[in-house]
KEDREN-284193 format. One record per residue: x, y, z of N, C-alpha, C, O in turn. Coordinates in pm, whole numbers, plus 50000, padded with zeros to 5 digits. Example, Ala and Ser with C-alpha at 12.3 -4.5 7.8 and 13.67 -1.06 7.14 Angstrom:
((51319,49431,50780),(51230,49550,50780),(51320,49670,50780),(51424,49668,50846))
((51285,49775,50708),(51367,49894,50714),(51290,50003,50787),(51341,50114,50804))
//
This chain:
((74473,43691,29488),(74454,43579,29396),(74321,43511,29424),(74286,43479,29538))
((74262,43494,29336),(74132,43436,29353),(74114,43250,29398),(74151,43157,29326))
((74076,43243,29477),(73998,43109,29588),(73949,43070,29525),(73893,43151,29451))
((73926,42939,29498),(73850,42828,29468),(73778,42746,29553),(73848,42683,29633))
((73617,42723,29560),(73579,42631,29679),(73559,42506,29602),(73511,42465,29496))
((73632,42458,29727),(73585,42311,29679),(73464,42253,29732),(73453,42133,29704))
((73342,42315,29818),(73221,42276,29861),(73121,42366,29765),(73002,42381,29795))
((73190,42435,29629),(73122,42478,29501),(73098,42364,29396),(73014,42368,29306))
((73165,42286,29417),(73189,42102,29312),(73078,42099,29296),(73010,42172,29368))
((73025,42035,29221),(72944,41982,29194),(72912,41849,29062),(72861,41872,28953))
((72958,41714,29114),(72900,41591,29040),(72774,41613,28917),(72768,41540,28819))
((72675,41731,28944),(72612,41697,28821),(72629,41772,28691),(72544,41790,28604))
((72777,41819,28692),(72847,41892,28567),(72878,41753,28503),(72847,41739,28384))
((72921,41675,28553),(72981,41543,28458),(72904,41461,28457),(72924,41359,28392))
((72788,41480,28533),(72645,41348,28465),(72523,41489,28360),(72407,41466,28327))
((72587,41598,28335),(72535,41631,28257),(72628,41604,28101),(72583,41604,27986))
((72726,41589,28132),(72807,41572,28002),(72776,41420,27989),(72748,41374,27878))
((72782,41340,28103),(72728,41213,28045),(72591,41198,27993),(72602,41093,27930))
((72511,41223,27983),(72361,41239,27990),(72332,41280,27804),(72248,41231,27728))
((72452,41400,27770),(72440,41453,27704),(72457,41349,27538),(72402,41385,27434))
((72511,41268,27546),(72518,41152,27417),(72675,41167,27406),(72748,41067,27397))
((72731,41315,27407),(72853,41352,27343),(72967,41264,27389),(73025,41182,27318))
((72997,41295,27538),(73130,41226,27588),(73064,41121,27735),(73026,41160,27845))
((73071,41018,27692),(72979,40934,27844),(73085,40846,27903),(73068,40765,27993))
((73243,40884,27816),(73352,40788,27884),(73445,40866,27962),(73544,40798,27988))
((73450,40971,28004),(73585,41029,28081),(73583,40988,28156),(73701,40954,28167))
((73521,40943,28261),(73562,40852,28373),(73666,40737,28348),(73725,40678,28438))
((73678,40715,28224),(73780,40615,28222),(73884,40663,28208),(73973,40589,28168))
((73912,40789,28233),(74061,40849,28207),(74144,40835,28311),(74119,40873,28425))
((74263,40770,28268),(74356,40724,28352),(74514,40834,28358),(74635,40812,28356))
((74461,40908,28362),(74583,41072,28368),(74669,41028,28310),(74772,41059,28370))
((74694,40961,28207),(74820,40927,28149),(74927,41065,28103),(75045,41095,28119))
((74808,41120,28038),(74858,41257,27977),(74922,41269,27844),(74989,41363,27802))
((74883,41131,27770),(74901,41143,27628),(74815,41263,27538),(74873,41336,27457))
((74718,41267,27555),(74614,41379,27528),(74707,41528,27487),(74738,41579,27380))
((74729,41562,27622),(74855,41625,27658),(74947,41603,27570),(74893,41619,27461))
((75073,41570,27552),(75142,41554,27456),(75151,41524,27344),(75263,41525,27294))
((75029,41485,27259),(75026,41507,27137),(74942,41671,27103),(74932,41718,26990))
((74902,41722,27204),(74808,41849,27152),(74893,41917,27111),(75001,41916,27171))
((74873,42015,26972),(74974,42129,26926),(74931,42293,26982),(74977,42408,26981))
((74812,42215,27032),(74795,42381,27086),(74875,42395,27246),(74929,42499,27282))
((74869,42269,27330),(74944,42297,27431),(75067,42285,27442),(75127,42281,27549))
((75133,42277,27292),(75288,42319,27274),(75335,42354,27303),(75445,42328,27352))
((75228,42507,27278),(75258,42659,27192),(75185,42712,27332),(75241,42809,27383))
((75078,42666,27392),(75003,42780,27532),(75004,42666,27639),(74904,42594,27647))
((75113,42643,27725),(75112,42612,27851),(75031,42589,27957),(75031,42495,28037))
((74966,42680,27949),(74832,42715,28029),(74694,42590,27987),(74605,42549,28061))
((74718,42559,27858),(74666,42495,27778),(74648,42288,27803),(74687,42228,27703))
((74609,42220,27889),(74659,42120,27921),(74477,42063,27936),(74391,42128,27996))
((74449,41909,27854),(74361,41871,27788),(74342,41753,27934),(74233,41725,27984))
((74458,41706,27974),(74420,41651,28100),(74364,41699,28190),(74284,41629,28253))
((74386,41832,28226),(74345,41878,28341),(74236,41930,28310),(74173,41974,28406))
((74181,41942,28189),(74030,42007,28181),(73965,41888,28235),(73886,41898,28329))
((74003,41738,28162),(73885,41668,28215),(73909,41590,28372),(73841,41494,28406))
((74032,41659,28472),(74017,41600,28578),(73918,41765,28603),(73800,41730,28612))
((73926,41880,28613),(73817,41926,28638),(73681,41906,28590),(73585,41928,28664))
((73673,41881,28517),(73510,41795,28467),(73532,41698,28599),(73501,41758,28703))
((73567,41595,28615),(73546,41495,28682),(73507,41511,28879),(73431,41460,28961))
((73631,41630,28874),(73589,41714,29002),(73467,41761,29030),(73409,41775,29137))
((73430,41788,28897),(73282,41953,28913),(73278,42052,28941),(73197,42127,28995))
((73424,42060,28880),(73472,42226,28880),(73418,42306,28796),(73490,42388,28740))
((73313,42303,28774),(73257,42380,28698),(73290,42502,28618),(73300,42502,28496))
((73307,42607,28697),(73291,42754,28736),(73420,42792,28651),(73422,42888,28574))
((73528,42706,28676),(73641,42715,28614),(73655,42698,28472),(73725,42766,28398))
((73587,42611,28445),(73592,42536,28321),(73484,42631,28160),(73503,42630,28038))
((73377,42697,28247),(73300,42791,28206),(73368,42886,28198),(73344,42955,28098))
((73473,42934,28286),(73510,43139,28268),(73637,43089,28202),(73714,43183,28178))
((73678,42984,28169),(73789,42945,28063),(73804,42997,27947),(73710,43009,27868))
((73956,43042,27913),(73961,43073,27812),(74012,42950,27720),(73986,42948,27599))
((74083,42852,27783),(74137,42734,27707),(74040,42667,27646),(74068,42583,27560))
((73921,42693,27681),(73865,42561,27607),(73813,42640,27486),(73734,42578,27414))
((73844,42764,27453),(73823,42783,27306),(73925,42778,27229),(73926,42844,27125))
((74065,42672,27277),(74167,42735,27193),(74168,42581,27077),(74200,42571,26959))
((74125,42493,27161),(74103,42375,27081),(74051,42404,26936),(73961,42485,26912))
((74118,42327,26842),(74053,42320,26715),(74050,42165,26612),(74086,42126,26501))
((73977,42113,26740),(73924,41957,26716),(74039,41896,26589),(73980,41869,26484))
((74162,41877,26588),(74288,41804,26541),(74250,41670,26565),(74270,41581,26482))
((74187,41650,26692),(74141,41512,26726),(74316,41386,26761),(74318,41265,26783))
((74418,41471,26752),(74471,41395,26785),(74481,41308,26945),(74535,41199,26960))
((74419,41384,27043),(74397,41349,27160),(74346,41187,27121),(74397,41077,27142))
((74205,41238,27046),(74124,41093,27069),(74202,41012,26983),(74201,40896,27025))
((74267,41025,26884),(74377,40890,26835),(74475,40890,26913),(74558,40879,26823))
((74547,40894,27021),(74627,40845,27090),(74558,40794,27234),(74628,40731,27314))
((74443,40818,27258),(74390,40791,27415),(74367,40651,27429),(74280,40602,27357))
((74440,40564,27524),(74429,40427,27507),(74274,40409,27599),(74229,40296,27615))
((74201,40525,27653),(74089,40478,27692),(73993,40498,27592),(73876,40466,27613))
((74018,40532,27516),(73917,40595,27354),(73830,40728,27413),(73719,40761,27369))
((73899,40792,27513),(73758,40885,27532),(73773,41005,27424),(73886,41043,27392))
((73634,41073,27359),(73619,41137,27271),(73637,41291,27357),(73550,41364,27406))
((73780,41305,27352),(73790,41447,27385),(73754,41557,27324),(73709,41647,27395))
((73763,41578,27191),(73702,41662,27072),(73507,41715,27116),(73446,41816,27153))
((73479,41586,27084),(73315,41590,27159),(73271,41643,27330),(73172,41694,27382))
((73356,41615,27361),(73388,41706,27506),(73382,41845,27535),(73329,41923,27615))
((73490,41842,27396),(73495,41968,27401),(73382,42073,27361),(73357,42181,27415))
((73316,42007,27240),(73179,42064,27192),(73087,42088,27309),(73054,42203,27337))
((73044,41980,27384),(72966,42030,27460),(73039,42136,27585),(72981,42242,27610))
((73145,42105,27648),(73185,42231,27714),(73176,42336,27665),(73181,42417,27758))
((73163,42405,27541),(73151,42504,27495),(72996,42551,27476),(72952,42666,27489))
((72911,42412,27435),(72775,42447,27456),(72692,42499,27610),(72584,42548,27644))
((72828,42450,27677),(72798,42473,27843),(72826,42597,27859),(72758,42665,27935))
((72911,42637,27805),(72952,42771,27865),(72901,42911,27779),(72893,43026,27821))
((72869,42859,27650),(72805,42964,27565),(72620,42966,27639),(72536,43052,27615))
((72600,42841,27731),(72454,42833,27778),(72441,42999,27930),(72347,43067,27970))
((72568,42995,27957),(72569,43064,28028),(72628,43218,28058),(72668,43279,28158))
((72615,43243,27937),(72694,43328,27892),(72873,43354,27851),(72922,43467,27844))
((72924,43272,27835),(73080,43279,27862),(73127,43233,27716),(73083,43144,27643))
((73205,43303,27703),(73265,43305,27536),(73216,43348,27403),(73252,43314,27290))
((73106,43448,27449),(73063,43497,27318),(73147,43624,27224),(73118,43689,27124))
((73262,43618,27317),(73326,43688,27200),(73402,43632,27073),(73430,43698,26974))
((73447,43431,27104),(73448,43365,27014),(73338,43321,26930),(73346,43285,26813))
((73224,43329,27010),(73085,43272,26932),(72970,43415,26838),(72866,43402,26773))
((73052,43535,26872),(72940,43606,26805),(72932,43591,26703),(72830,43551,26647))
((73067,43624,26631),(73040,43630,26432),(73024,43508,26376),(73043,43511,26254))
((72992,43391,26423),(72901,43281,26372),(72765,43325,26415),(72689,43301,26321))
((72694,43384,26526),(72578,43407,26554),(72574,43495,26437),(72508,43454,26341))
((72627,43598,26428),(72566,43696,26291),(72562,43630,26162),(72479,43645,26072))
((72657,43561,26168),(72634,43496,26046),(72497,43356,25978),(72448,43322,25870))
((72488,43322,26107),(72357,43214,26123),(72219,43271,26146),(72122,43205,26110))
((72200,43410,26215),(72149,43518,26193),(72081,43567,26049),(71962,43580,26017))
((72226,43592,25960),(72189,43645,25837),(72139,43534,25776),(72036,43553,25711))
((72182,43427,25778),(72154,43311,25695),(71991,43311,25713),(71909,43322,25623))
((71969,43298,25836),(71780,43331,25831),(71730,43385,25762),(71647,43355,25676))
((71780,43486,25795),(71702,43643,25732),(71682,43582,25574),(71574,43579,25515))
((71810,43535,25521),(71835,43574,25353),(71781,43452,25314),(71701,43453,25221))
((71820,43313,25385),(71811,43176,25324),(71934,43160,25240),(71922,43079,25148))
((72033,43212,25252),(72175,43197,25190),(72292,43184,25273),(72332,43261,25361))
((72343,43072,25232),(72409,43053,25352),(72553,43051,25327),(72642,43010,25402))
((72563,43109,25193),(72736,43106,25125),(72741,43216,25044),(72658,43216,24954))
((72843,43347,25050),(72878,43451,24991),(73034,43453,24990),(73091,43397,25083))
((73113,43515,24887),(73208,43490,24880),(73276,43629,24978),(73221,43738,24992))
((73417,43582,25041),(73421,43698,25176),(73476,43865,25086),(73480,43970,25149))
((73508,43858,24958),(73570,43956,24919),(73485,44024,24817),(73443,43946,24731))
((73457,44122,24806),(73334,44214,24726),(73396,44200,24591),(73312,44159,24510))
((73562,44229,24516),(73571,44173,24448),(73535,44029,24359),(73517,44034,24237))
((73529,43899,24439),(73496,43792,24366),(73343,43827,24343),(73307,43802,24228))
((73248,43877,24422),(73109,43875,24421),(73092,43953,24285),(73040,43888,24194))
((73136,44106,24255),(73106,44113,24163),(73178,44095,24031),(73164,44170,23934))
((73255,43987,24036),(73281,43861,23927),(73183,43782,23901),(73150,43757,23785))
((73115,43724,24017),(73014,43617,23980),(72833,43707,23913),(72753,43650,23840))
((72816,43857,23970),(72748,43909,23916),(72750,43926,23780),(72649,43908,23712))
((72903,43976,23713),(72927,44025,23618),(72923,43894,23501),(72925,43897,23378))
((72915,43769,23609),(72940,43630,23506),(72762,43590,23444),(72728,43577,23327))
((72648,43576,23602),(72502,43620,23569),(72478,43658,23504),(72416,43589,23423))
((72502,43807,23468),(72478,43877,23392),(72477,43853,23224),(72414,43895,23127))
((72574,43769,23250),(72630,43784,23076),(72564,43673,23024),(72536,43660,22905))
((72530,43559,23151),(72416,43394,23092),(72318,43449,23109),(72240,43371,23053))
((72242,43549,23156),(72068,43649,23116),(72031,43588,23265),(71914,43568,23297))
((72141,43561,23350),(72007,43549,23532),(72059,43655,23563),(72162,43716,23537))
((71948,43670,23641),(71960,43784,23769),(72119,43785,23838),(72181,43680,23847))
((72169,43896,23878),(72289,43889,23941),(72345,43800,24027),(72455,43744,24026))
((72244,43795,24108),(72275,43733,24211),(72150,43622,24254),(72042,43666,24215))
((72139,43498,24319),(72034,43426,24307),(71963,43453,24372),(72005,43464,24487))
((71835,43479,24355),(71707,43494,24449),(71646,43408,24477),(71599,43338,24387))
((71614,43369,24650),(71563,43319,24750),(71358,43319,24735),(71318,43423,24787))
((71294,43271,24706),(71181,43279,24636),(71160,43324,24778),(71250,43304,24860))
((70985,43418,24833),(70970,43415,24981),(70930,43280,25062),(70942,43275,25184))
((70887,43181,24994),(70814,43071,25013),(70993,43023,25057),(71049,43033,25166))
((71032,42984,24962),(71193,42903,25016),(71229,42967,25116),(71240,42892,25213))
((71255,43083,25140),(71314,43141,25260),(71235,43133,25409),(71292,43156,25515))
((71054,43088,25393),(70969,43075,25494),(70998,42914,25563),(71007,42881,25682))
((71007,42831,25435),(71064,42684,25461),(71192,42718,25530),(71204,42656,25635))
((71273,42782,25507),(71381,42810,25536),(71378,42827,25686),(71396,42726,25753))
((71363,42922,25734),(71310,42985,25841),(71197,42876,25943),(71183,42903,26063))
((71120,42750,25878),(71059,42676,25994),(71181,42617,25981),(71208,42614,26101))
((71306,42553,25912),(71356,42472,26015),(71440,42537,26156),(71463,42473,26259))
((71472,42661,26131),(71536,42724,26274),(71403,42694,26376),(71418,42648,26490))
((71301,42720,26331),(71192,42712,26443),(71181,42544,26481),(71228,42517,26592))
((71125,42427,26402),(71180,42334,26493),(71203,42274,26504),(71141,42174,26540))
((71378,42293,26468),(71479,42253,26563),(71521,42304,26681),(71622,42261,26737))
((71444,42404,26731),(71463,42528,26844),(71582,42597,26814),(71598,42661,26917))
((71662,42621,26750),(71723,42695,26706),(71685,42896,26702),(71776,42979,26708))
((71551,42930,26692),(71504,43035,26729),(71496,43032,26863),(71560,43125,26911))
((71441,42958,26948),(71468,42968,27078),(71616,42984,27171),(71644,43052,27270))
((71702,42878,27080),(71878,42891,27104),(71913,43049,27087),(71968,43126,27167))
((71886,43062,27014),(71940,43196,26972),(71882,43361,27016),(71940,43469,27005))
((71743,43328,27070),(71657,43421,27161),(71739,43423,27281),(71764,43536,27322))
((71802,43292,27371),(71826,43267,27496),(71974,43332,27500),(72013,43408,27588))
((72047,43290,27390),(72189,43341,27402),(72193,43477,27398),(72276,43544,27459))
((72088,43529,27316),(72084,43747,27323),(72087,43773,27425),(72159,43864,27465))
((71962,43660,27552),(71995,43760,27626),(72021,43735,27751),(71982,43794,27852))
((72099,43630,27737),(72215,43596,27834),(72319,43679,27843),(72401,43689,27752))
((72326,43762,27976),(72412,43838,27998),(72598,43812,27953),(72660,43732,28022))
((72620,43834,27919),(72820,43779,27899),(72900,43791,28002),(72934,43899,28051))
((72948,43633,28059),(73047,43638,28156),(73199,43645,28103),(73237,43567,28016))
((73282,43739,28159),(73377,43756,28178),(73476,43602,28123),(73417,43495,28143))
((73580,43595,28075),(73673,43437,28068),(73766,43508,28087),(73760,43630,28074))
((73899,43426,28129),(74001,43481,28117),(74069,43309,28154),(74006,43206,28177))
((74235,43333,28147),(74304,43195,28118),(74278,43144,28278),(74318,43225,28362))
((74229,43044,28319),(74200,42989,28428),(74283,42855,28458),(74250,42787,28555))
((74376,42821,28387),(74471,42701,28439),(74607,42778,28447),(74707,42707,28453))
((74624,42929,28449),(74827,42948,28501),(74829,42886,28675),(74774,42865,28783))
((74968,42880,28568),(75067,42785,28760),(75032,42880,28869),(75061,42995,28834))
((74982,42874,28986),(74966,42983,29085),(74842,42927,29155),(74819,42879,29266))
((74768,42954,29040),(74636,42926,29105),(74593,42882,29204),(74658,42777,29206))
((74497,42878,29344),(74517,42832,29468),(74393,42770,29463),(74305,42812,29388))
((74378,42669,29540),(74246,42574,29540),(74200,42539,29730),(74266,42456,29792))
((74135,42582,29768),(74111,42570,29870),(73980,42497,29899),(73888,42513,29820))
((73962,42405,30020),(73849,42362,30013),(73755,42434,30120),(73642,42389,30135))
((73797,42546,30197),(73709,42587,30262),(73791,42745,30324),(73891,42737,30395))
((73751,42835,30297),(73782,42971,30335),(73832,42939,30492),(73947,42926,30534))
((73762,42934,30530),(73733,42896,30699),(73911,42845,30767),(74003,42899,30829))
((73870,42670,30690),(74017,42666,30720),(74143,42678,30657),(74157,42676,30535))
((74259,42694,30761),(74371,42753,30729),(74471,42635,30700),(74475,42525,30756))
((74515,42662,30643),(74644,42556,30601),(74556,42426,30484),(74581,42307,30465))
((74480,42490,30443),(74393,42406,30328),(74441,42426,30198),(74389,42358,30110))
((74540,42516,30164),(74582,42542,30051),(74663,42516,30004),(74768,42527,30066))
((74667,42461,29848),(74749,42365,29728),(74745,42434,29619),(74661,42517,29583))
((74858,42387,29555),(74855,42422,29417),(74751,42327,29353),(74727,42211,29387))
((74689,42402,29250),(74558,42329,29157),(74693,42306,29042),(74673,42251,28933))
//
């Protein structure tokens, strides 16, 4: 079973999330664990528990929180942040943990087919197609019959405008860095078991996380 160090912590995981604009209140979280009990995703996945992500944030458990698979299961319901009597914006938390961990490679198997898709959107300057080849050529066949072109064309000039705003907003750079960031491994990192040790060395240091 895989070890956890606790002389791996590190404090500037949660003054980077503070720093960041997104979430600058978790420190005020008082483990109540309402968060927790209104989430519908930790209903349904156990493993799944919104408190304990942000007492690991608060730890600087980093490492954990990155090869996570829970923190992609969230789908910002936001009911956390309407029941948290400290108001902290868990939702926004969550955004940037994911910007943390997609920085380092981890979770791009949830994040690729938006990359292709934000990708193509460059390329074309279109950023909406309908998902079924049927409706598309409905809307061709509809063009057609008012005398436009099938489908709308992207002038090259619009699509060059197009194309400086990925450049700067760094968005071409975002997206250079994530290619070729190698992909780390995630897998579910909060089941019951898990062992937390604060030092290999010594013995009888070990707790349930």
């Amino acid at each position: 079973m895989k070890r956890e160090q606790a002389s791996n912590w590190s404090l500037e995981f949660e003054n980077a999330i503070a720093t960041s604009g997104l979430a600058d209140d978790i420190s005020r979280c008082i483990s109540c664990g309402k968060c927790t009990g209104v989430c519908p995703v930790a209903a349904i996945s156990p493993s799944y528990n919104p408190r304990q992500i942000i007492r690991e944030v608060l730890l600087g458990n980093y490492e954990r929180i990155v090869k996570s698979e829970e923190i992609w299961r969230c789908f910002w319901c936001a009911n956390c942040a309407a029941t948290c009597p400290s108001e902290i914006k868990y939702p926004l938390l969550m955004l940037y943990i994911r910007y943390f961990s997609m920085s380092h490679g981890a979770g791009k198997k949830h994040v690729d087919p938006f990359i292709r898709f934000v990708t193509k959107a460059r390329k074309e300057a279109v950023t909406f197609q309908p998902g079924k080849p049927a409706r598309l050529d409905e809307i061709r066949a509809l063009r057609s019959s008012l005398g436009l072109a099938p489908l709308r064309i992207v002038s090259d000039k619009g699509i060059k405008e197009y194309q400086k705003l990925f450049e700067i907003t760094g968005t071409d750079e975002w997206l250079k860095n994530y290619q070729e960031t190698p992909e780390v491994p995630i897998d579910l990192s909060y089941l019951e078991g898990r062992i937390l040790v604060q030092d290999d060395s010594i013995s009888g240091s070990e707790r349930e996380a």
